[in-house]
C-alpha positions in Angstrom: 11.1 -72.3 7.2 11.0 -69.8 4.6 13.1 -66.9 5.0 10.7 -63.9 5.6 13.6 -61.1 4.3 13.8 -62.1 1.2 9.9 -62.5 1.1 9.6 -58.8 1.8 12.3 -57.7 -0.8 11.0 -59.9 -3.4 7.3 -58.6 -2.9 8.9 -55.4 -2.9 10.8 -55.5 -6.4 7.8 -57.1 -7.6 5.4 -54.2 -6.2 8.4 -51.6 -7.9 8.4 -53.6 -11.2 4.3 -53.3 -11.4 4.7 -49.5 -10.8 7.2 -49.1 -13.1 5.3 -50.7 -15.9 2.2 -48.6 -15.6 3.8 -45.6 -15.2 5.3 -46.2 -18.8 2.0 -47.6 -20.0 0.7 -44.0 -19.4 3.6 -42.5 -20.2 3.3 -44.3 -23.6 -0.6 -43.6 -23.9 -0.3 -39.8 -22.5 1.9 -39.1 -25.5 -0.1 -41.1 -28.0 -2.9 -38.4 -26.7 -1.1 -35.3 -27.1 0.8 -36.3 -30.7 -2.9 -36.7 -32.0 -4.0 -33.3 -30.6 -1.1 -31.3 -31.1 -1.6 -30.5 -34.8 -5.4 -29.5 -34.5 -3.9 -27.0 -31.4 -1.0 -25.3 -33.0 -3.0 -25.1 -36.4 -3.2 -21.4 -38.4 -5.8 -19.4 -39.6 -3.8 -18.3 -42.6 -1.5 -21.8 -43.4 -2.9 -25.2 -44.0 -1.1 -28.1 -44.8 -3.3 -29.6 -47.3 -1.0 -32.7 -48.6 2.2 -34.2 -48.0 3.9 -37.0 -49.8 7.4 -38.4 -49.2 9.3 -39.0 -52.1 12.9 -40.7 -50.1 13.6 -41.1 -46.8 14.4 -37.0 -45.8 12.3 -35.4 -48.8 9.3 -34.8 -49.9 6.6 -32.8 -51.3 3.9 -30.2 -49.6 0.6 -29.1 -50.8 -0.1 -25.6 -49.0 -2.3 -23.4 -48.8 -1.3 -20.0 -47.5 -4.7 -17.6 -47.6 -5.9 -17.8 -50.8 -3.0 -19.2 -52.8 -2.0 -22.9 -52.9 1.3 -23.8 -54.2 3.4 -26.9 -54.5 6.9 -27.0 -52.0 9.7 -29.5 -52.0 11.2 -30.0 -48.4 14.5 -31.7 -47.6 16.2 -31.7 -44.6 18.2 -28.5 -45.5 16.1 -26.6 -47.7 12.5 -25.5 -47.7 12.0 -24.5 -51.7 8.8 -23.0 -53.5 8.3 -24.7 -56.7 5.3 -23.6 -57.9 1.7 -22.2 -57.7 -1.2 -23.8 -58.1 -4.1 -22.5 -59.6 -6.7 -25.1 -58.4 -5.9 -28.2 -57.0 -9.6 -29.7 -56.5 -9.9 -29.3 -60.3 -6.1 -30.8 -61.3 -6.8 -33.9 -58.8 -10.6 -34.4 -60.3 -9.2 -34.5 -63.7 -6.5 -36.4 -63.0 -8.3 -39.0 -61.3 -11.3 -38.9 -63.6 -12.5 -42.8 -65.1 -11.3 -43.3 -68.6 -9.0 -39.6 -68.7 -5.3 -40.9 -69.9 -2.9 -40.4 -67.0 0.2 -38.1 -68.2 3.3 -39.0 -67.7 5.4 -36.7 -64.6 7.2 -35.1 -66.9 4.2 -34.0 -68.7 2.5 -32.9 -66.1 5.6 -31.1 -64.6 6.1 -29.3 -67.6 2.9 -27.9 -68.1 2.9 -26.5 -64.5 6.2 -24.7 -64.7 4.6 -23.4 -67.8 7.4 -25.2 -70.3 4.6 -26.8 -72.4 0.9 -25.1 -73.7 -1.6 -27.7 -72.8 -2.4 -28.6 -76.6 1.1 -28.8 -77.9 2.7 -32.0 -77.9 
């Protein structure tokens, strides 16, 4: 004859174990929800993030637009730094990604940005 105690705490754990799972499957799902709205939420009128591309583990580089002015920032994870403005970035992506255009090297391209190098020299 079965023992109808351990029955009872057995259908018990298992009830608790069920209930525990689903409340962090909707714990899990809740914050999947809210990560994806979060961004459109606490957006600004006057500050779009319009690129961002890491270049090592705790940096990388922003594309922002901040009214009318887009620049270029580098972020770390000590230092927020300005590097430079950018005049038009629809235009500098078209061209660069332009069939049959030769791609410049960085330092090319980084050169003539920080104004270092006239676009016709060489």
């Amino acid at each position: 004859m079965p023992n109808n105690t351990s029955d009872a705490g057995m259908a018990s754990l298992m009830g608790t174990m069920i209930i525990l799972a689903l409340v962090l499957a909707l714990s899990w799902f809740a914050l999947r929800w809210l990560t994806r709205r979060m961004p459109t939420q606490m957006g600004s009128r006057h500050i779009k993030l319009l690129d961002r591309i890491a270049v090592a583990p705790d940096k990388c580089l922003l594309l922002v637009r901040v009214a009318e002015k887009t620049m270029l920032v580098g972020m770390t994870s000590h230092a927020v730094e300005k590097l430079c403005d950018v005049e038009d970035p629809d235009h500098t992506l078209e061209t660069a990604e332009a069939p049959g255009s030769p791609m410049e090297g960085f330092k090319e391209v980084f050169a003539k940005r920080m104004g270092w190098k006239k676009e016709g020299s060489q």
